[in-house]
BAMARZA-300491 format. One record per residue: residue in three letters; x, y, z of N, C-alpha, C in turn. Coordinates in steps of 0.05 Angstrom, whole numbers, plus 5000, padded with zeros to 4 digits. Layout:
N
ALAXYZXYZXYZ...
END
This chain:
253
UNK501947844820504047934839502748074863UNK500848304853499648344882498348184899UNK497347974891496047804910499147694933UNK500847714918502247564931503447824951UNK504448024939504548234956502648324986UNK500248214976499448304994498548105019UNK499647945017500147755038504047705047UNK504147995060507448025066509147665084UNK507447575091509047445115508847175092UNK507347095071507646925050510547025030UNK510347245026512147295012514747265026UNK515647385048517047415057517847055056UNK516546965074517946605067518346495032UNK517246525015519046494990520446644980UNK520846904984523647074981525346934989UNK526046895022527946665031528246405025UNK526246275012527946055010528546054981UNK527446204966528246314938530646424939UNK531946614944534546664953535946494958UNK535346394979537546134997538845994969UNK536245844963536445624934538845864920UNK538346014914541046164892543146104903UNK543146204926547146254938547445964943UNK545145784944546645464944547445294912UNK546045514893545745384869549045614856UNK549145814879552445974859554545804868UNK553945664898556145544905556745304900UNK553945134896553944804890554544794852UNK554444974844553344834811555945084804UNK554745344807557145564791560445454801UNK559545444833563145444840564545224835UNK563745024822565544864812566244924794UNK565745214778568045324756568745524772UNK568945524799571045874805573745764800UNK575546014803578645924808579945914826UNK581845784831582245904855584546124862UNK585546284837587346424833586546654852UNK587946704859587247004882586847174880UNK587747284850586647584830584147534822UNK583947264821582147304812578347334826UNK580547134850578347124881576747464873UNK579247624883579547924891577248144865UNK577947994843576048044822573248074827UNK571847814827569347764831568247814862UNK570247774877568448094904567948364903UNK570548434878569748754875566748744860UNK566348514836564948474834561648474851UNK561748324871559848224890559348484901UNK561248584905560448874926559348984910UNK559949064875558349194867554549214859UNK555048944863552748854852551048854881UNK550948774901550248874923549349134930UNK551449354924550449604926548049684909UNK548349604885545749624856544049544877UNK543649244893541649164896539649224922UNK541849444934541049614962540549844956UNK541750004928540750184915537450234910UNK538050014892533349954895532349874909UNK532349704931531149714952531049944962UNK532450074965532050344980530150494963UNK530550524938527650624918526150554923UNK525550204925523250144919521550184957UNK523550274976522050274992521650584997UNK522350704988522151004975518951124962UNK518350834949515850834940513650764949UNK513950544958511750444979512150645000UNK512650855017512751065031510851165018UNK511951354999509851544987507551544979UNK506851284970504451114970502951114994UNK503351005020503350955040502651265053UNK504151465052503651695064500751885044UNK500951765019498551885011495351745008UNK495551515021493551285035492251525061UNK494651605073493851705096492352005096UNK493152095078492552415074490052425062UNK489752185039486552145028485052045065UNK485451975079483851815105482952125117UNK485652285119485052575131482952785110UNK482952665095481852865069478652775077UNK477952585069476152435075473852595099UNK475552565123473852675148473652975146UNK475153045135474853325133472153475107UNK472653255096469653325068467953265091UNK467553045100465152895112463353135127UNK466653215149465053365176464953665157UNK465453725138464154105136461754065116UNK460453765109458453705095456953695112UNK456753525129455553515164454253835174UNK456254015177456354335185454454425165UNK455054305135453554525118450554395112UNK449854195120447654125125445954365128UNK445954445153444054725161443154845134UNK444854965109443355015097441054915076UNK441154685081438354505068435854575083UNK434154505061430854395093431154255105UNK429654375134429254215152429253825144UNK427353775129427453485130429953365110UNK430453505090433553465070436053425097UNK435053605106438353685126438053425142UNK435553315158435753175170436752925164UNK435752795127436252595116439552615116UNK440752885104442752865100445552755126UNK444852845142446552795179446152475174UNK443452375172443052095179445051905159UNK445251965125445551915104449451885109UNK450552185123452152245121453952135140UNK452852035160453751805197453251505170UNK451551455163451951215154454151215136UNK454951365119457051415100459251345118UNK459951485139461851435155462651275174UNK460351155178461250785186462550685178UNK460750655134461950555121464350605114UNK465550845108468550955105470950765130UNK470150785159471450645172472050365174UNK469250245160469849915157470949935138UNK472350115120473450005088476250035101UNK476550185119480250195123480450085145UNK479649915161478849745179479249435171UNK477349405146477449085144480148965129UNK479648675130482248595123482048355092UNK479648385091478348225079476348325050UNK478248155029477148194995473948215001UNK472248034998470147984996468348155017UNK469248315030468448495052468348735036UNK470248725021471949105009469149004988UNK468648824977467048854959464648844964UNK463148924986460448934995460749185007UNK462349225010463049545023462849724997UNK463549624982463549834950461149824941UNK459349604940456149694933455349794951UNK456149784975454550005003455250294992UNK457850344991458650564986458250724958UNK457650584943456050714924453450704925UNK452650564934449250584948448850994964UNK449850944981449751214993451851394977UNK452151374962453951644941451351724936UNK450651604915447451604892445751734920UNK444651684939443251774959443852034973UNK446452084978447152244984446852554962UNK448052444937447552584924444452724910UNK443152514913439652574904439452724933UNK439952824953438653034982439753284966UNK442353344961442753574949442253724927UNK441253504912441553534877437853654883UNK435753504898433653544897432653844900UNK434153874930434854264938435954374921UNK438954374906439554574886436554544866UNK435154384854433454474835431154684844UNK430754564874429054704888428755004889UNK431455074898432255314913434955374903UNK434655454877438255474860439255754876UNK440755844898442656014903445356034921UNK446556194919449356174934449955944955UNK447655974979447855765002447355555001UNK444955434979445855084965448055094958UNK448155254942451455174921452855094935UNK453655304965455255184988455154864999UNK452754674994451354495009452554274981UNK451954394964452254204937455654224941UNK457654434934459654404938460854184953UNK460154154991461153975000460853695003UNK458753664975457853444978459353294953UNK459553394940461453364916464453294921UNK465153564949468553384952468453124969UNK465853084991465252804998465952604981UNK464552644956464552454939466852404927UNK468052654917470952634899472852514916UNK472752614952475752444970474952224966UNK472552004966472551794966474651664940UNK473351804916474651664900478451724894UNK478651974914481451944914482551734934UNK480151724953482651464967481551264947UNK481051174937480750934924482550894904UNK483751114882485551164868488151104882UNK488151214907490851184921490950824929UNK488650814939488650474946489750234927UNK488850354895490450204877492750264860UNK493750554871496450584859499250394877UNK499550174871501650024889504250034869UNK506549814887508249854863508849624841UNK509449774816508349614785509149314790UNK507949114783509248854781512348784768UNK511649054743514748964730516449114756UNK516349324770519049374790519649084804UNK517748944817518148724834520448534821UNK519348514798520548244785523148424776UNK523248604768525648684761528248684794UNK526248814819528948714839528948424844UNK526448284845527347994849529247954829UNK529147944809531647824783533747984791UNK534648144810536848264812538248124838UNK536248144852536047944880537247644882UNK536047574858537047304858540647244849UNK540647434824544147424812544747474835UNK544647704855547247774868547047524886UNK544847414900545647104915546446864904UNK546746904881547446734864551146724861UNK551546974847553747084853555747094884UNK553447164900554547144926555246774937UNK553746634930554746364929557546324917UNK557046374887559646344880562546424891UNK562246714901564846784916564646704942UNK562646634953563646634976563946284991UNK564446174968564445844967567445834971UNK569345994956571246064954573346194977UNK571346394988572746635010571046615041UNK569146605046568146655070566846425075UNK566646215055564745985070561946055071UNK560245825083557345865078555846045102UNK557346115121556046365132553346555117UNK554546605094553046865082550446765066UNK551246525062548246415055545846455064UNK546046475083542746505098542646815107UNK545246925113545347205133544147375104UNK545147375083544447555060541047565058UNK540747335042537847215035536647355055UNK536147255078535247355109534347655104UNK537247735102536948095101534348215079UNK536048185054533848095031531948135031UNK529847855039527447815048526447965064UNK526948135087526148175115525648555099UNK526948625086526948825068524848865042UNK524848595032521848505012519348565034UNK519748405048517148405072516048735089UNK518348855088517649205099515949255071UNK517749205049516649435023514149415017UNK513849055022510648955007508949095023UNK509049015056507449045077506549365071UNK508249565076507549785074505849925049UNK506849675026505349814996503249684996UNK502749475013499849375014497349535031UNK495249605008493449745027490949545044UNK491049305046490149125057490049125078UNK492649185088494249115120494848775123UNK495548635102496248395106498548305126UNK500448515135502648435158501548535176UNK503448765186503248875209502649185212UNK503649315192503249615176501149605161UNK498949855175496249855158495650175159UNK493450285154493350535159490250445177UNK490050695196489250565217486550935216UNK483450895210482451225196481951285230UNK484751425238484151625266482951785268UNK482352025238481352205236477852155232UNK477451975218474451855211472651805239UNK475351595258473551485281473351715302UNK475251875301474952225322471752325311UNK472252325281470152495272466352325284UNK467452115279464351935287464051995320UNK465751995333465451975357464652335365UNK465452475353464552795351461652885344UNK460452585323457752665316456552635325UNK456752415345455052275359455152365384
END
């Protein structure tokens, strides 16, 4: 499912015509058992409305979620530059030639950080992750060498920031793969589909085929926000974009 997620403008076109197909399959196949009794019409819209609301109910969750997801993508990007640049600052207290490795070690780190929320591309993220653990291990052997060297307070300081370097990374990465569960998806698609299904049925009856496409439409265009946004790829049009990383590079330099 996330693969598919994360190509919003794919999804979005089989949502729609997945949908469509329902409200043509409540009106072509179901509604030749509606009635046409008028209580009973009146029935199965109170019906429809309810089931509609359920199904705008979770959307609204589920886009509830991909938000928060989405806003904590962003806060790991700010977290990030902020380890980087007081690791940068605390350089000074290494040796002369440590400190120097470390600035050099620490600009390349941060290239790499920008091409990971930059690219758009699997096989990219994954050459970026042996880079980026390449210079963890490196980064970490400048500090680790000095604390053995010179064990007191002002390494500790040097080792400290090198450590939350390391730890934001792996929080954005954590955040990068917390998306939302495959079973929520399939559970609103299967909800998605009855009510256009349902919605066929009554409205084969009462409003005609108008709503066939206007629903689905809606629907989908609502699938396509939630995915887009819960995708940390940037496969639509919503991506997180590291402002704070590329200020910071342009500050070092």
């Amino acid at each position: 499912m996330n693969r598919l997620t994360n190509s919003p403008f794919l999804f979005f076109g089989i949502s729609l015509v997945v949908l469509w197909l329902s409200a043509w399959f409540g009106a072509g196949v179901l509604g030749r058992y509606a009635t046409r009794r008028r209580d009973a019409r009146e029935d199965w819209g109170t019906v429809l409305a309810a089931c509609l609301t359920l199904l705008g109910l979770i959307i609204g969750f589920s886009f509830s979620m991909a938000v928060s997801r989405y806003d904590l993508r962003g806060s790991s990007e700010a977290a990030e530059a902020i380890a980087i640049g007081t690791e940068y600052a605390r350089a000074d207290f290494l040796q002369p030639p440590d400190a120097a490795r470390a600035r050099l070690l620490l600009r390349s780190y941060l290239d790499t950080r920008i091409r990971f929320f930059n690219t758009r591309d699997a096989s990219d993220l994954r050459v970026l992750s042996t880079e980026t653990n390449g210079l963890k291990r490196q980064l970490w052997s400048v500090v680790q060498a000095t604390a053995a060297a010179q064990p007191n307070p002002v390494t500790a300081l040097a080792v400290s920031g090198m450590n939350d370097v390391l730890n934001s990374q792996g929080s954005t990465q954590a955040a990068w793969w917390d998306r939302i569960p495959t079973e929520g998806w399939a559970l609103v698609g299967l909800i998605a589909i009855l009510c256009n299904m349902l919605l066929g049925f009554v409205a084969v009856r009462n409003a005609g085929g108008g709503l066939f496409l206007i629903v689905p439409l809606a629907v989908s265009i609502a699938f396509f926000l939630i995915a887009d946004i819960d995708s940390p790829s940037g496969g639509g049009v919503i991506y997180i974009v590291p402002h704070n990383l590329v200020s910071l590079s342009e500050t070092l330099r």
